[in-house]
C-alpha positions in Angstrom: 121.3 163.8 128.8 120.3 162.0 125.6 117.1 160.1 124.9 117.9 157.2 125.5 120.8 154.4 124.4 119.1 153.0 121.7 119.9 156.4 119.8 123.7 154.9 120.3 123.3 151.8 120.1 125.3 150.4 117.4 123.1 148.6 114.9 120.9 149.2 112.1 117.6 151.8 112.5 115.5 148.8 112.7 117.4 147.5 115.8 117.5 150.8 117.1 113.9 151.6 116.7 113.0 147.8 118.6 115.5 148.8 121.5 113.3 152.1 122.1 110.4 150.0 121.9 111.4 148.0 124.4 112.7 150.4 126.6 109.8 152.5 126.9 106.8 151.1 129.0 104.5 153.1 126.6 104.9 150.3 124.0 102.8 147.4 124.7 103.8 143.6 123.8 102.4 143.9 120.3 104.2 146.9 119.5 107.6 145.3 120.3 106.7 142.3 118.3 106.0 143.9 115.1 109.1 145.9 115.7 111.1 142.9 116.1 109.4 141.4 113.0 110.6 144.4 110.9 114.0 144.6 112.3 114.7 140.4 111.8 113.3 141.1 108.0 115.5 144.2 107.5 118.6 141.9 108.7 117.2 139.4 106.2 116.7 141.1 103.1 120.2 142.9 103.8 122.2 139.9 104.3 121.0 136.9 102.4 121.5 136.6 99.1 117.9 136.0 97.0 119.6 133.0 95.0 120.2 131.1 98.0 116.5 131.5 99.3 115.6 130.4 95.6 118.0 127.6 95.7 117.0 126.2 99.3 112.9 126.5 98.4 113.5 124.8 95.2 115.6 121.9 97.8 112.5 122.1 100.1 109.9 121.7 97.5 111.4 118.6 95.6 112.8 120.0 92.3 114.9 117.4 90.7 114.3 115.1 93.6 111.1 114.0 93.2 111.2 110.7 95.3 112.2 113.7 98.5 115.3 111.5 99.2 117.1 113.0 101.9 120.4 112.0 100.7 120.1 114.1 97.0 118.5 116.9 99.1 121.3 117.1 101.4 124.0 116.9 98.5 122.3 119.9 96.9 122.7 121.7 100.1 126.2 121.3 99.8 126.5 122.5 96.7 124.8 125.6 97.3 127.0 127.1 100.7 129.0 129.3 98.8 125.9 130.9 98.3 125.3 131.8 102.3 129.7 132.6 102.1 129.8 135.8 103.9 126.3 136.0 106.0 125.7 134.3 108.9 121.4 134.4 108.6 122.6 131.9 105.6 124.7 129.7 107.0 122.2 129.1 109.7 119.6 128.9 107.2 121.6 126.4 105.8 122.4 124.7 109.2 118.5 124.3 109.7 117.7 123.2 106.3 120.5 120.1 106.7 118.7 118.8 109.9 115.4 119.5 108.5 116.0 117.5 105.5 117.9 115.2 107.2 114.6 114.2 109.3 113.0 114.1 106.1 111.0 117.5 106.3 110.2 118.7 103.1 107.5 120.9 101.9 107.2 124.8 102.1 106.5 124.9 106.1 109.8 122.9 106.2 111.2 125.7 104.2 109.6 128.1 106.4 110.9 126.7 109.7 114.3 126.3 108.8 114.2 129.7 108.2 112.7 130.7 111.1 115.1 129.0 113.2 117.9 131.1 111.4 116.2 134.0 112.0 115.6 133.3 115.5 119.3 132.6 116.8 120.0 136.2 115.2 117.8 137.8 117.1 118.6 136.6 120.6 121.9 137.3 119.5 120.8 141.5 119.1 119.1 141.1 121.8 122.5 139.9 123.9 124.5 142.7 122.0 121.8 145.3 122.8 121.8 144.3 126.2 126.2 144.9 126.7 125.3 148.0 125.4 122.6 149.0 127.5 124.7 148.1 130.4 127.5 150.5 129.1 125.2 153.6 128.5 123.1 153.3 131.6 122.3 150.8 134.1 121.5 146.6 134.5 118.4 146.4 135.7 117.3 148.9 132.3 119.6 146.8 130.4 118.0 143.2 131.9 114.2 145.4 130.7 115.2 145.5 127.4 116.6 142.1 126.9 113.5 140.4 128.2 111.4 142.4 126.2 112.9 142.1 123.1 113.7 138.4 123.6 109.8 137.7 124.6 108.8 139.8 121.2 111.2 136.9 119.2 109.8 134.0 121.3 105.9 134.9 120.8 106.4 133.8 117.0 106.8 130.3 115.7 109.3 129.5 113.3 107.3 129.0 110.7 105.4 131.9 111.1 109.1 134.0 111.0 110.2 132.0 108.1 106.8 132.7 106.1 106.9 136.7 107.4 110.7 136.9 107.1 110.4 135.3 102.9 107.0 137.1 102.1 109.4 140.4 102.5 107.9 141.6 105.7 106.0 144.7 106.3 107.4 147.7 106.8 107.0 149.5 110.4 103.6 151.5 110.8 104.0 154.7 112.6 101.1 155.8 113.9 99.8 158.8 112.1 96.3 159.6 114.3 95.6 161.1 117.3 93.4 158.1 118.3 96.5 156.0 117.7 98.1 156.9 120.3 99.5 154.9 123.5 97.4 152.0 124.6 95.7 152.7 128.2 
């Protein structure tokens, strides 16, 4: 018997580590939030490429279009998708930045919630893949556990409060190191 199917599951340790939080009942709410945080950071920082966050803040914050016209804004989006080429975080990023701009949102919470947005579709869409898997290695009903759990985690946060966590770097996953630290009664 193995400890569980998050030590199978096929995705990144940060995905892994969020499954097995929200698996086991021993982690509360909180704890399967921050692990979500981490894991949609890790995904961020490994697929996106810095000059396309540079690129799209400098877009949101009105550099060489200082009347915020939506139409220059949007043209400089277009010239910066080959940028986002091979990630799909960017080219949602993108995706949200067009209809952001397009309303005429500008402005670093703009920024910020177009990039929590992209963040956002990716994780439901781990949560969906660790679910399939879940229901390969054991059973629905643990499977269904997991799911809501990790796509309750995701929902808790706005967008701009992703977007500002996911660009800030994120912080990295505190273990805890303390006897007092340990599970929540």
């Amino acid at each position: 018997m193995s400890d569980g199917p998050h030590r199978s599951l096929p995705m990144r340790k940060p995905w892994r580590d969020l499954a097995k939080r929200g698996d086991q009942y021993s982690y509360d709410a909180t704890e399967v939030a921050e692990a979500a945080t981490y894991a949609l950071a890790s995904d961020f920082k490994n697929e996106v490429n810095p000059s396309l966050v540079a690129c799209l803040k400098a877009i949101f914050n009105g550099r060489g279009n200082s009347l915020q016209s939506p139409e220059i804004a949007l043209q400089d989006i277009e010239d910066s998708k080959r940028l986002a080429a091979a990630s799909v975080i960017g080219m949602n990023f993108i995706a949200h930045s067009i209809e952001k701009l397009s309303d005429g949102h500008f402005g670093e919470d703009a920024f910020h919630e177009a990039l929590g947005a992209a963040i956002r579709f990716r994780g439901y869409a781990n949560a969906n893949s660790m679910e399939e898997h879940y229901v390969r290695e054991s059973n629905q009903r643990r499977a269904s556990h997991v799911k809501a759990r990790v796509v309750d985690a995701i929902s808790s946060f706005s967008d701009g409060y992703l977007g500002s966590f996911v660009a800030s770097g994120g912080a990295r996953l505190r273990k805890k190191a303390d006897l007092d630290e340990g599970v929540l009664l």
